[in-house]
N, C-alpha and C positions, 0 to 999 in steps of 0.2 A: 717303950722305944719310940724315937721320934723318927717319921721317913724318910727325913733329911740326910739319915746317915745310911740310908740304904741303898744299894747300886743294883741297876735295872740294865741289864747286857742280852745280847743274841744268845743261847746256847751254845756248846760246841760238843763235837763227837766225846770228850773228855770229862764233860760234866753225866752222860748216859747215865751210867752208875747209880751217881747222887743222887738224877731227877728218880730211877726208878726207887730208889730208899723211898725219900721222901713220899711220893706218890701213892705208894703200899703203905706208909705209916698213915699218910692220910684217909686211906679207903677205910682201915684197921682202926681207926680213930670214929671214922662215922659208922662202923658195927656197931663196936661198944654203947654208942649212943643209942643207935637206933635201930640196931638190929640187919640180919643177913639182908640186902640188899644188893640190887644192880649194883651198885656203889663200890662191890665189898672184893671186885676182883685183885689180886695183885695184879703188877705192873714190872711188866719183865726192863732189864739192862735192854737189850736189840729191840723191844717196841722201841725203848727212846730213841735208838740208833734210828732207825726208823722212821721214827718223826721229825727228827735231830734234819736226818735227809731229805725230807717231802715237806717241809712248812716250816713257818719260824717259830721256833719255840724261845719265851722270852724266860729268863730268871730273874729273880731278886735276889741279892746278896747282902748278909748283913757284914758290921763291920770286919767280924772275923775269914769272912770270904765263903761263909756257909750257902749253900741253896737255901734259903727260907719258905722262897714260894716258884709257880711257875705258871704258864699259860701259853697255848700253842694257838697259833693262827694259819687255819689255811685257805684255798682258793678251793680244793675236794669240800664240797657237802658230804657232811656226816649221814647217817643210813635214817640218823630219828629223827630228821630235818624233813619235814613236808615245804616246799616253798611257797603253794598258796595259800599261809598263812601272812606271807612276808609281803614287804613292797617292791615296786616292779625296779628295785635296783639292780644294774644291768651288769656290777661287777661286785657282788658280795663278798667278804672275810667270815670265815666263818669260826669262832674261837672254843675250843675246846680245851680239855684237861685241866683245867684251874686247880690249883691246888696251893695251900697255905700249912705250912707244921703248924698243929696244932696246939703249941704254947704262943705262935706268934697270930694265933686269929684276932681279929678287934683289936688290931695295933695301928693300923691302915696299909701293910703289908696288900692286902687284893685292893686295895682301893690304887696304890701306887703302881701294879700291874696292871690294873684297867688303866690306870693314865697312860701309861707308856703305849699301853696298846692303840689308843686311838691317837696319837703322836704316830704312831707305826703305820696304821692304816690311811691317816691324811698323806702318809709320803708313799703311798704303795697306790697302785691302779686301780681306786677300791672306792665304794660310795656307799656302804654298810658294813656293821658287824652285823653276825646272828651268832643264835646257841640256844642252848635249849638248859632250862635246868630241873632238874626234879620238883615234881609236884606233891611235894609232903613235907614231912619236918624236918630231915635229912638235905631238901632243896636250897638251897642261895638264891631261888629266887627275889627276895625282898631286900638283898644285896645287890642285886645288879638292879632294881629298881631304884635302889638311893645312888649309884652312879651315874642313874642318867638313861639306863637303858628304857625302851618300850616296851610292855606287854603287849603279844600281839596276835596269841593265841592258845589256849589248852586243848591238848589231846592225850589219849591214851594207845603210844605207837608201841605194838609187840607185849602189850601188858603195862609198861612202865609209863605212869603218867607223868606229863611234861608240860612246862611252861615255855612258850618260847618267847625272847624277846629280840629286840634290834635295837639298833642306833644307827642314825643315819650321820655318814660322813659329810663333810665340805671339802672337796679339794681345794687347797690354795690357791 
């Protein structure tokens, strides 16, 4: 599939549903691989509501109007977020929940939600992404490395080890 034909939009309270399918298929997809993990929670309809209403949660849509992938941005630091790992930017985005179906991984599917995302974050009061991603085989860290992101710190927060990385914004 080329990403040309794929469409990167806001969420709305109408897609919940889909993103919480999707996001459960995706957890259920990184078991099978790699066993019970943090990873492996489902993902209720009202979480997305939820996030739908507190951050912007982006989709991808393929040509049929499917959710393919997703990714939320918010201004709330996440709990497994330490900040003196990060740099002293003064209005952080912090991006969580990524998720890609997993027939559509290594398509550029997450590479065209990272795009949008930093498109999103140049226009928003913002001068970094962060996030965290798992520190095992199960992780995308070495995917948001070839986007561009920084490593910028490993820790083991509540058990679950973590890489974290950032990219820092320009505002226009």
């Amino acid at each position: 599939m080329t990403t040309h034909a794929l469409s990167v939009m806001d969420a709305t309270e109408a897609d919940a549903a889909e993103l919480a399918i999707l996001r459960t298929e995706v957890a259920a997809h990184l078991t099978r691989r790699f066993g019970q993990g943090h990873w492996s929670a489902p993902v209720t309809e009202q979480g997305e509501l939820r996030n739908i209403k507190t951050s912007r949660v982006l989709v991808v849509r393929d040509e049929s109007g499917t959710i393919i992938g997703t990714l939320r941005l918010a201004t709330k630091k996440p709990w497994a977020i330490e900040k003196a790992y990060f740099s002293s930017a003064s209005q952080p985005l912090y991006l969580t929940d990524m998720a890609v179906a997993p027939p559509m991984q290594r398509q550029g599917v997450g590479r065209r939600l990272l795009e949008e995302a930093k498109v999103v974050a140049a226009s928003w009061p913002c001068n970094a992404i962060r996030l965290d991603a798992y520190d095992s085989a199960a992780g995308a860290g070495p995917f948001y490395a070839k986007c561009g992101f920084q490593e910028v710190g490993r820790i083991t927060y509540r058990g679950v080890p973590l890489i974290y990385f950032e990219l820092l914004i320009r505002q226009p």
